[in-house]
N, C-alpha and C positions, 0 to 999 in steps of 0.2 A: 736618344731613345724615342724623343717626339719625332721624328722625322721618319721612322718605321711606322708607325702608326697612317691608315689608311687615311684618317683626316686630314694627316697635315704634310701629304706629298705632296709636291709641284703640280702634278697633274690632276690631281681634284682636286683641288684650288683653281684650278684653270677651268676645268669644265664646270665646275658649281658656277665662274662668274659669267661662262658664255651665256648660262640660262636664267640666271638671273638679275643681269643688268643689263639696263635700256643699251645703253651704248658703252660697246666692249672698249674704247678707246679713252674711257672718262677715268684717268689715274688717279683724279684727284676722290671718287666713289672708289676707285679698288683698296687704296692707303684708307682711306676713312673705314671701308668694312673690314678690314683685315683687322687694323686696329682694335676694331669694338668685338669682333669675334673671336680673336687670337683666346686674350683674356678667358673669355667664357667658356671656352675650349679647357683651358687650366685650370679653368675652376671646376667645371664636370667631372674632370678629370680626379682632382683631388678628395672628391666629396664623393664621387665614385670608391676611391679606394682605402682612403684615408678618412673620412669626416663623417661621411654615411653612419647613423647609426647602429649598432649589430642589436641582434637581435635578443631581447630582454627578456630573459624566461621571470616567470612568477618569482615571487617570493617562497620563503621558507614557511613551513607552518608554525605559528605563534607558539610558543611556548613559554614558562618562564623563565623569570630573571637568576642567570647564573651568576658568580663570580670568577674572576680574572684567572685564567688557567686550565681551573680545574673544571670551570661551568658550573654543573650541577649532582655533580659525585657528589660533595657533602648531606646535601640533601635529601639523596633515596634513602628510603624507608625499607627494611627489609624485606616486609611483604610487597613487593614489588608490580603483583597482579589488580592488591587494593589500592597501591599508591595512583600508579597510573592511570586506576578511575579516575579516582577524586578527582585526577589535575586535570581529566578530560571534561570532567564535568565546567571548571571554569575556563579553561582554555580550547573545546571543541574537540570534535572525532578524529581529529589527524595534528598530532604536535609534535612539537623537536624541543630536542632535551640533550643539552650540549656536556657531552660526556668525557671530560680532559680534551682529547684529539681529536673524537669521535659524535658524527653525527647519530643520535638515537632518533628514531621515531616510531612515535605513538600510534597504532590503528585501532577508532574501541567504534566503528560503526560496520554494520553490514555492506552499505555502499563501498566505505573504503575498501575492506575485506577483499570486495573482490574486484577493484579495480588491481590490486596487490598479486591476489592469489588465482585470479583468473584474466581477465584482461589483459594485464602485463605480467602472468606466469612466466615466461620463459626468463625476462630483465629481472625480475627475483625467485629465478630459482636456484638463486647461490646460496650460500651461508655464508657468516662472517667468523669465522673458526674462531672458537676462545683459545688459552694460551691452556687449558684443562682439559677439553675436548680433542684437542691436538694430540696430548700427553696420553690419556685414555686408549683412542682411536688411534693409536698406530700411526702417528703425524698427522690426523684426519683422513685415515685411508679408506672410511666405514662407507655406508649407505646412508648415513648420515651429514656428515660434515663434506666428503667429496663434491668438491665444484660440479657444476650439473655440466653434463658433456656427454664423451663416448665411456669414460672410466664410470661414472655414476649410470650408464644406462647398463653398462655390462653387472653390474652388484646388483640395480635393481631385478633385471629379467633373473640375475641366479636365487634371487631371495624369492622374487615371485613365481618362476617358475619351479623350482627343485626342493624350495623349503616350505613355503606357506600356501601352496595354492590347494584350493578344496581336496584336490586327489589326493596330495600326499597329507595332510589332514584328516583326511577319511582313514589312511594306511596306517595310521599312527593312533588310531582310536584308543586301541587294547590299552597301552600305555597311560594318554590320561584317565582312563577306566582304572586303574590299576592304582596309580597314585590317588586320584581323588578316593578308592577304598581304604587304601592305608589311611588315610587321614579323618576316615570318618571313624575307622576302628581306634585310631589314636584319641580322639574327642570320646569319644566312648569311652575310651578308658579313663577318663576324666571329667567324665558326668557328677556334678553336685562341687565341683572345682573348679579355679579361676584359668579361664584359657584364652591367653593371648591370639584373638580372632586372624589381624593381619599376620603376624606372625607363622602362622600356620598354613592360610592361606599363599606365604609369599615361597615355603618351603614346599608345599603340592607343586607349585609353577613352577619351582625352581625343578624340582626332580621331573617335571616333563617336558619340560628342554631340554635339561640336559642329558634325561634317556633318547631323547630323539637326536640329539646332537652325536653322543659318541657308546648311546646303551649303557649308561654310567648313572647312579641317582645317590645322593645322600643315604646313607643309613648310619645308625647307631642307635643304643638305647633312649639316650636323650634326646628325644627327638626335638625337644623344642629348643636346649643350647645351640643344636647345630644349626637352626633357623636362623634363632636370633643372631647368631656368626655371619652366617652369609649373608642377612638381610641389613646389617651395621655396615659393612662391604660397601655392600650394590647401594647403601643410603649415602655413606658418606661421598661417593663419584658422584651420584647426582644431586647433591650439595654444592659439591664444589664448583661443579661445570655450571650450576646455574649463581653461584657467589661474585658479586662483582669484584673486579680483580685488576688495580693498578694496570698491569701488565700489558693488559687487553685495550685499555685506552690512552696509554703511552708506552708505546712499542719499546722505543729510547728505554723504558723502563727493564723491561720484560728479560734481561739478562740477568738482575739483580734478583728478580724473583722476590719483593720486599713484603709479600702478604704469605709466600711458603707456598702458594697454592700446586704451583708445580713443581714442587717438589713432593706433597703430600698423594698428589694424582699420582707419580709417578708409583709411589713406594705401593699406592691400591691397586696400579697395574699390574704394577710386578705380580702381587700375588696369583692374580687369574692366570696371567701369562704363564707360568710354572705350570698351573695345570693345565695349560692347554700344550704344552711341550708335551707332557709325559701323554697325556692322551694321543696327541699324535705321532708320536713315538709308538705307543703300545699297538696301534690302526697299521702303520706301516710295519711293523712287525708281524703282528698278524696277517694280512693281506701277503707279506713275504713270505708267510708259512703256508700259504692256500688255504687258511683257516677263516675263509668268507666265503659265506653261501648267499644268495640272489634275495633271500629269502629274511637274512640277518644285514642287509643295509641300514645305515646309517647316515646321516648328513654329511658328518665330517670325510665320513668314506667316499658319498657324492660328490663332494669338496677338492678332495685331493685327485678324483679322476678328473674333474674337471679344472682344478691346476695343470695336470699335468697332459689333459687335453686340447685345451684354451686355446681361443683365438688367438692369431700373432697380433692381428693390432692392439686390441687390446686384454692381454694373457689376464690370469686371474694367480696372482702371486701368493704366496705364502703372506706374507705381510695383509695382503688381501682376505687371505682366509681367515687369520687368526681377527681379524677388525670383524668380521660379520660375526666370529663364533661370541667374540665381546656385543655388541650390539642385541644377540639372542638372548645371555646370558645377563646382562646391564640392563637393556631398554626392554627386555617381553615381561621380568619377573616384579619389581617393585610398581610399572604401572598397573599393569592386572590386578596383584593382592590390596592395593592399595585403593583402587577403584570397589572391591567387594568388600572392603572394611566397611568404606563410606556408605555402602550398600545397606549392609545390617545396623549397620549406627543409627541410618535415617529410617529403617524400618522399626528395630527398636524405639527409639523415640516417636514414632505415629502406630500405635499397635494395631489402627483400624488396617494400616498396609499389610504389616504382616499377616494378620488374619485371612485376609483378601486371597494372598498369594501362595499362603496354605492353602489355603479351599480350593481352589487351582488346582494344585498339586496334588490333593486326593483325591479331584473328581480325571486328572490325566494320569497320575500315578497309582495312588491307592496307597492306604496305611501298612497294606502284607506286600509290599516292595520298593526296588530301589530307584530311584532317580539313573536313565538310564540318555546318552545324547540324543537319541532319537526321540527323546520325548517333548526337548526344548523348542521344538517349533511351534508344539501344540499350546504352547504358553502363554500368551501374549499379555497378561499384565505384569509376567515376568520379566516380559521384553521391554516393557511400560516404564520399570524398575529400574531397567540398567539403562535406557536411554535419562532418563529424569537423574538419575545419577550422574550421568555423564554431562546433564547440563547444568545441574547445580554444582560439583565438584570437575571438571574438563582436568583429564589427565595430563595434560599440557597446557597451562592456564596461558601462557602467551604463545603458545606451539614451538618450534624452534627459532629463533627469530633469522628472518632474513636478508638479503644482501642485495641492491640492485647492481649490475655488472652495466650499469650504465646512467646517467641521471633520467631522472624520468617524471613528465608530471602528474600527479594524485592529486583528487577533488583540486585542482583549479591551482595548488602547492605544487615547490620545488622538493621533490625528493633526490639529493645528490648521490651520485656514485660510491659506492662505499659503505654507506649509511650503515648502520645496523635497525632493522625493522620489526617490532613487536607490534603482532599482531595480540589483541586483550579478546581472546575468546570467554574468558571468561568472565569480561563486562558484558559485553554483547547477550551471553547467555543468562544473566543476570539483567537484561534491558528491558524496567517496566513499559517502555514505547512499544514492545514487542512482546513481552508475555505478562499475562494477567496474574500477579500475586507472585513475583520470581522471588520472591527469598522463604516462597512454600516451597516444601515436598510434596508433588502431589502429581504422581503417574499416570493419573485421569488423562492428563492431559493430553499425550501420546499414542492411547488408545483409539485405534482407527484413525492415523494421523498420515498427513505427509511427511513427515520426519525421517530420516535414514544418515546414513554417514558416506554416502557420494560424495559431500563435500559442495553440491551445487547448490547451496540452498544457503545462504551464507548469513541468516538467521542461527543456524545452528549446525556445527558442524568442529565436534569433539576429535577428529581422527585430523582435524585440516583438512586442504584442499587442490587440487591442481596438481601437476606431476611430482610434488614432494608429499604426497599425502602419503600419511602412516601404512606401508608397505603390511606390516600386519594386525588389519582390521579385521579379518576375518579370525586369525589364532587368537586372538583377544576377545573377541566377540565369543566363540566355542568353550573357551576357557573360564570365561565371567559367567555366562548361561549354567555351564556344567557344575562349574564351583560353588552358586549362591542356592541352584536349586535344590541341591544334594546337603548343605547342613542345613535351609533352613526346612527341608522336609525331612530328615530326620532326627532336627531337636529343636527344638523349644530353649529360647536365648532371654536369660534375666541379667541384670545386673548385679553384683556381687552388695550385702548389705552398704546402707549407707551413701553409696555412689551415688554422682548424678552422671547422667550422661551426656557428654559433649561432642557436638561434631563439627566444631571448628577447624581451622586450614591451618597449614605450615606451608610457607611458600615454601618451592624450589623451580627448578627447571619441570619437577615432576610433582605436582600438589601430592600430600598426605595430611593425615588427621595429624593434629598437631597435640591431641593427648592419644595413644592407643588405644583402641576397646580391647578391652579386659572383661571377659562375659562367662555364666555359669550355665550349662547346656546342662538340658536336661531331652531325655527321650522321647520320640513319637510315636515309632515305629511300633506295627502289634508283637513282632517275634526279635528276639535278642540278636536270635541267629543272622538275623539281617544285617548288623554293623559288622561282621567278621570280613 
């Protein structure tokens, strides 16, 4: 093989010695340099391909001490949003936390944030699918868990385009108009009585989804059993999806299923799946019968033309559809109601807020009318409200965590391929380095601010950021405005005798109050007629 090598032919060997020695005739100079160069030739060569050192990426970021296996499973703490401060606090903004198989890490600084989520957006814009989100999401078919590509751009543009973008928002007004009235009429009827706040809240969101979804909404007398039903549902999936789970970090496991989890996801799917059958069952029957007018569209009706329209590369499948109708139905209802809990929790407890954001509301609304959408622009310490909400309680306390689809290095660390990445939005928003007095409520703050949910601003940024960012921040935003300004301007919210009020966390994938507000409304409004 050395003798192919341009170095070591006869004939550069020969012209190398006519130029460089005195006298071409001197054998006993060509045996001497042949000798001393052969070697070094070999040697280059080897250390060329062989001995050379490769090249050293950083280390891992410090984390602590696991044990043999498992790593650091035994150790997490439930609440998962507060554990991972704490350990940032003594092990720094960027750490690894060795999860059975699986590399975990920690992001709790704005810097990291967005070397993560902007920087190197596209190396993590995967997801690491849990063995629950899989189960849920139709193998991970959603807009969620789908690997980022040509499949996740096709979900996004239909989610953005056809379901949540301002116009069909605006088309769909009546509807949350409609529901947020039943529900003021229902609390009305239940003036000077204990009324499960979220609760109620989670059953208005629920019924405007899914009238925009298939024109179908809850009804019954009980109005509040049928909430608490479907709100135990949509709580227990996103328990589970965000519950650490054997499975997930020892794959070898995940057949045995030794924590139940997927099998518990499954039996919650089933339920919705059922009704998402017969819905689409009743749509194509209908549509069969020319019993759709231009005028009575629906999602799911947009849905199924565009199944059945769909791009060849990449089509938009039944399995496809039925994963977004979950995702609208799962990921729009429990983070919304759950976010307006937190809302009047922390308003109650500061009455100077409340007060505030009445006087507001009767100097843009007025006490002889209703809370109307077009009024929540005129708003703005209302607006003050639900950002300061969002930074004290972040509907997604770690966001979804992420996946590099390549190793890649963060602040000066090895992030490996694979990893799974928690991002702590909700240290960050919680960061005295960054906000003065962060474990106040206090909306001042916001007022005439640079604050928003772009996402570019990685001090604060409740929705995420970069091409995974929460697809609906606007229907969230419409829905929290519409819904906090409409009960807390037409009642007046006490606490039931004897209570205190607490607005402490329950972790999940999806933060909630970890006790319910339970509250007793009373009336503002001048004319009665007004709750009808």
């Amino acid at each position: 093989m050395l003798q192919n090598l341009p170095i070591f032919s006869p004939h550069a060997w020969s012209r190398w010695f006519q130029t460089t020695t005195a006298d071409a005739g001197d054998d006993l100079a060509r045996v001497f340099l042949t000798s001393a160069l052969v070697p070094l030739a070999i040697a280059w060569f080897l250390y060329i391909f062989f001995l050379r050192p490769k090249k050293v990426h950083p280390p891992l970021p410090p984390g602590p001490l696991g044990l043999p296996l498992v790593g650091n499973l035994p150790f997490l703490d439930p609440e998962l949003h507060t554990y991972f401060s704490a350990l940032a606090q003594t092990h720094g903004p960027i750490l690894t936390l060795r999860l059975g198989n699986k590399i975990g890490v920690v992001i709790t600084s704005p810097a990291a944030a967005r070397e993560v989520l902007k920087d190197h957006d596209v190396i993590f814009a995967n997801r690491d699918v849990t063995v629950a989100g899989r189960e849920a999401a139709y193998g991970g078919s959603d807009i969620v868990w789908t690997p980022y590509g040509p499949e996740w751009r096709m979900l996004r543009k239909v989610c953005v385009r056809e379901m949540l973008s301002n116009a069909t928002l605006d088309s769909v007004y009546t509807l949350r108009r409609r529901e947020l009235r039943r529900t003021i009429n229902y609390i009305y009827s239940r003036v000077g009585s204990r009324v499960n706040v979220g609760e109620q809240m989670f059953l208005t969101v629920l019924n405007v989804i899914t009238s925009m979804l298939w024109g179908g909404t809850v009804r019954g007398k009980d109005r509040g059993s049928l909430g608490a039903e479907f709100r135990q549902v949509v709580t227990e999936m996103t328990e589970l999806v965000g519950k650490p789970n054997l499975s997930d970090f020892f794959p070898g496991l995940a057949r045995f299923d030794l924590q139940g989890i997927r099998e518990q996801m499954k039996g919650l799917a089933k339920r919705f799946d059922r009704i998402f059958d017969v819905m689409i069952d009743q749509r194509l029957r209908l549509d069969g019968q020319g019993g759709t007018t231009t005028e009575s569209k629906d999602f799911l009706q947009v849905l199924l033309k565009l199944k059945d329209d769909g791009e060849a590369k990449t089509p938009l499948t039944m399995t496809h559809l039925k994963a977004l109708l979950m995702d609208m139905v799962v990921g729009g209802t429990d983070t919304t109601s759950n976010t307006v809990e937190f809302a009047v929790a922390e308003m109650m407890n500061k009455p100077e807020v409340m007060r505030k954001a009445q006087q507001e509301l009767e100097t843009v609304v007025g006490k002889d009318n209703i809370v109307e959408e077009f009024h929540i622009h005129k708003l703005p310490y209302l607006y003050a409200i639900m950002k300061e909400t969002l930074r004290l309680h972040p509907t997604l306390p770690l966001l979804v965590p992420h996946c590099p689809s390549e190793t890649c290095i963060v602040g000066g660390y090895t992030i490996p391929k694979g990893a799974r990445v928690f991002v702590n939005a909700w240290a960050i928003h919680r960061d005295p380095l960054i906000w003065e007095n962060p474990l106040e409520f206090d909306p001042d703050r916001f007022l005439n601010s640079k604050w928003d949910y772009s996402g570019n601003d990685f001090h604060y940024f409740p929705f995420g950021s970069g091409r995974r960012i929460c697809a609906g921040t606007a229907m969230a935003e419409r829905m929290f405005m519409y819904a906090l300004a409409s009960i807390v301007h037409s009642f007046d919210w006490k606490l039931p005798e004897g209570e205190k009020l607490d607005v402490s966390e329950k972790f999940g994938i999806v933060l909630k109050k970890k006790i319910p507000l339970v509250a007793i409304p009373m009336p503002r409004l001048s004319d009665p007629g007004l709750y009808e």
